[in-house]
C-alpha positions in Angstrom: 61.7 23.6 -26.8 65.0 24.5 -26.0 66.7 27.4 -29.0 69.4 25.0 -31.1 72.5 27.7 -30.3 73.3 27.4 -34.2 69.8 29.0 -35.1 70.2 32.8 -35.8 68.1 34.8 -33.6 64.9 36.2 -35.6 65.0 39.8 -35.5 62.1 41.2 -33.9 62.3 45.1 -34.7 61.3 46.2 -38.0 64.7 46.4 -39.9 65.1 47.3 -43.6 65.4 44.2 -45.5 68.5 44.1 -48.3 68.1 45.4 -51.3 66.5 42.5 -53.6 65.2 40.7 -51.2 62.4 39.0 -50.9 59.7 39.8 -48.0 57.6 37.4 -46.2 53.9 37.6 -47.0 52.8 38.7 -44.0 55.0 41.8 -44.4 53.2 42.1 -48.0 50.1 42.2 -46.3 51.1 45.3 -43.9 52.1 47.3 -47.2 49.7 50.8 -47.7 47.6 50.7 -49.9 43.4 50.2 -51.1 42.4 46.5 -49.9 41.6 44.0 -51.9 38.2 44.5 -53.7 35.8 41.8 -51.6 34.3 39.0 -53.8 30.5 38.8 -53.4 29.0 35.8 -52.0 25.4 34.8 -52.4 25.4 35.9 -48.4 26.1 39.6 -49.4 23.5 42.1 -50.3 25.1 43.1 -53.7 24.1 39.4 -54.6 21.2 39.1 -57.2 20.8 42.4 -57.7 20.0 41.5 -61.2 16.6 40.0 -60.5 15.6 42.9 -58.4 15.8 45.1 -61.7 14.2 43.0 -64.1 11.3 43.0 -61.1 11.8 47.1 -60.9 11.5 47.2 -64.6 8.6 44.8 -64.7 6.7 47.0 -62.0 7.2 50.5 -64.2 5.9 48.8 -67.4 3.5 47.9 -65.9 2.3 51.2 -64.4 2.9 53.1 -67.9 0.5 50.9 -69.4 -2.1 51.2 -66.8 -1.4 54.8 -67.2 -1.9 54.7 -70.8 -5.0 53.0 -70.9 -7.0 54.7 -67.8 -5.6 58.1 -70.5 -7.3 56.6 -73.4 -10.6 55.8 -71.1 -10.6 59.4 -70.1 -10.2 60.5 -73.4 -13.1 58.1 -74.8 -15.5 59.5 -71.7 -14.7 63.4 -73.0 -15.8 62.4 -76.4 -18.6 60.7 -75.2 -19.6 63.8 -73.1 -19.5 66.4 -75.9 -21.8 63.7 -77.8 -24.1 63.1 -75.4 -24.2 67.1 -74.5 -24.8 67.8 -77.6 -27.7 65.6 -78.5 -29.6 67.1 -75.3 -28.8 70.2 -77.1 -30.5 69.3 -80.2 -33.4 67.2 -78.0 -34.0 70.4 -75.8 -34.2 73.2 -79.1 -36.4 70.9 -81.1 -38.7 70.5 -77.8 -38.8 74.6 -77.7 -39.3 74.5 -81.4 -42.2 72.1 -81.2 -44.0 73.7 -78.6 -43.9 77.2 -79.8 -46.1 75.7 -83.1 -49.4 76.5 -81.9 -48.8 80.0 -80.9 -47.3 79.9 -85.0 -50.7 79.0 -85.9 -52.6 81.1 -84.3 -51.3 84.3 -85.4 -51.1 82.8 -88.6 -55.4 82.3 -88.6 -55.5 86.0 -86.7 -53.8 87.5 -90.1 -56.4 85.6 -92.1 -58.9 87.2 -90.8 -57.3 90.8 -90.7 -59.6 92.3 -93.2 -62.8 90.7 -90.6 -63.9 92.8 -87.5 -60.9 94.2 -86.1 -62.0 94.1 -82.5 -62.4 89.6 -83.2 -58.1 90.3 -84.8 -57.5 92.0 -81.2 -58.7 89.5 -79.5 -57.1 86.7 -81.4 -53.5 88.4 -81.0 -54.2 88.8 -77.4 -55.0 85.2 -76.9 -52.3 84.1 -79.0 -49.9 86.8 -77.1 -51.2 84.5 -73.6 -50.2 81.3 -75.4 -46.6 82.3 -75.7 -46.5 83.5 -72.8 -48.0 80.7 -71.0 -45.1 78.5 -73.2 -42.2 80.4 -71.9 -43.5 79.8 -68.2 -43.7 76.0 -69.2 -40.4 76.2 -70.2 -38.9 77.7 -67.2 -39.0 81.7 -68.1 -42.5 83.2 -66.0 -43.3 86.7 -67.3 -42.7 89.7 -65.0 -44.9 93.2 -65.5 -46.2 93.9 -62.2 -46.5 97.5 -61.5 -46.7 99.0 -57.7 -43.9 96.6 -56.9 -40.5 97.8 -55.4 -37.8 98.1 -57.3 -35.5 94.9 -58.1 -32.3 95.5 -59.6 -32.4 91.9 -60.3 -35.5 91.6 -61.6 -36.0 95.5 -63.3 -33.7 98.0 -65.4 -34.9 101.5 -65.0 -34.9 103.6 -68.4 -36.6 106.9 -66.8 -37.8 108.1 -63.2 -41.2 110.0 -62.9 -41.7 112.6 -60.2 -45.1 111.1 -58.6 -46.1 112.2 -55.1 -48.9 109.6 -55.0 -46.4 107.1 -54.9 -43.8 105.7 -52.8 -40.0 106.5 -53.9 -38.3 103.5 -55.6 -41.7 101.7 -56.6 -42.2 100.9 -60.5 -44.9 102.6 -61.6 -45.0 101.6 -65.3 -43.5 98.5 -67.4 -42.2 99.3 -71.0 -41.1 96.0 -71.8 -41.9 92.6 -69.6 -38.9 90.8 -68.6 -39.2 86.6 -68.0 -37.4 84.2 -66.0 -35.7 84.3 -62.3 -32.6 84.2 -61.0 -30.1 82.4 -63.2 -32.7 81.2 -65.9 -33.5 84.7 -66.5 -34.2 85.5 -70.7 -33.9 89.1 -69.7 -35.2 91.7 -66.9 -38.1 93.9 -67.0 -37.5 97.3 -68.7 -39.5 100.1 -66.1 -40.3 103.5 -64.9 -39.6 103.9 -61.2 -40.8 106.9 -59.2 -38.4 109.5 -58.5 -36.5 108.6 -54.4 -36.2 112.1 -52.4 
């Protein structure tokens, strides 16, 4: 379409527009500045971002109170324990209790008869002394007073050392004081006399 020769010509170079005047919009839009802030659309990710933290929140509530209740279980289970050990406790020393009785009564007939035959009160405390003895190996604890035996520092503590040439170094050759048990049920170890190593 052909220019009208009235028109003025529109200036194409980026002059400086009067003082006052007002500028197009599209030169608004070329001014410096931060752009407009975007509105969010449901299309956007930082739509509904509300729901997602009511479901976040949900989740950790949640997990707290599983948290606090598997705490009170394991509380309830240590309470539980310490009853339960306990009552073996209690089971286990009235069983030791009870079957120590006999042996209880025996020695209490031997001193009834201590003004009879002393040789019958020997024998009485001897069988009663094989009664006990025979309870502590029922309840786990053998006796130990073997002589001729090497030396166990496990099994034997040494309170002297004889010089005896009929015997080999390191062997016990007398027991002071029987020890009883093994291993780690052992009540105590054998107190002995160990010949003399060269």
């Amino acid at each position: 379409m052909p220019r009208h020769p009235q028109e003025p010509e529109r200036a194409t170079s980026a002059e400086p527009a009067p003082e006052g005047a007002v500028r197009p919009p599209d030169e608004e839009s070329r001014q410096p500045g931060p752009p407009p802030w975007p509105q969010a659309t449901n299309d956007e990710p930082g739509a509904g971002t509300a729901p997602a933290v009511d479901e976040h929140a949900a989740a950790m509530r949640e997990l707290e109170d599983r948290w606090r209740r598997a705490l009170a279980d394991l509380d309830n289970l240590r309470k539980r324990h310490a009853r339960e050990l306990e009552r073996e406790r209690t089971v286990e020393r009235s069983r030791t209790a009870a079957a120590f009785l006999p042996v209880l009564d025996n020695l209490e007939l031997a001193l009834s008869h201590a003004d009879a035959d002393s040789g019958a009160v020997v024998e009485g405390i001897r069988a009663v002394r094989d009664q006990a003895v025979s309870v502590l190996e029922l309840l786990g604890y053998p006796r130990h007073a073997e002589t001729g035996v090497a030396f166990d520092p496990a099994r034997h503590e040494v309170v002297s050392v004889v010089d005896d040439p009929d015997v080999e170094p390191g062997t016990v050759v007398q027991v002071l004081r029987p020890g009883y048990g093994d291993g780690d049920r052992q009540l105590r170890p054998a107190t002995v006399t160990v010949a003399k190593r060269e």
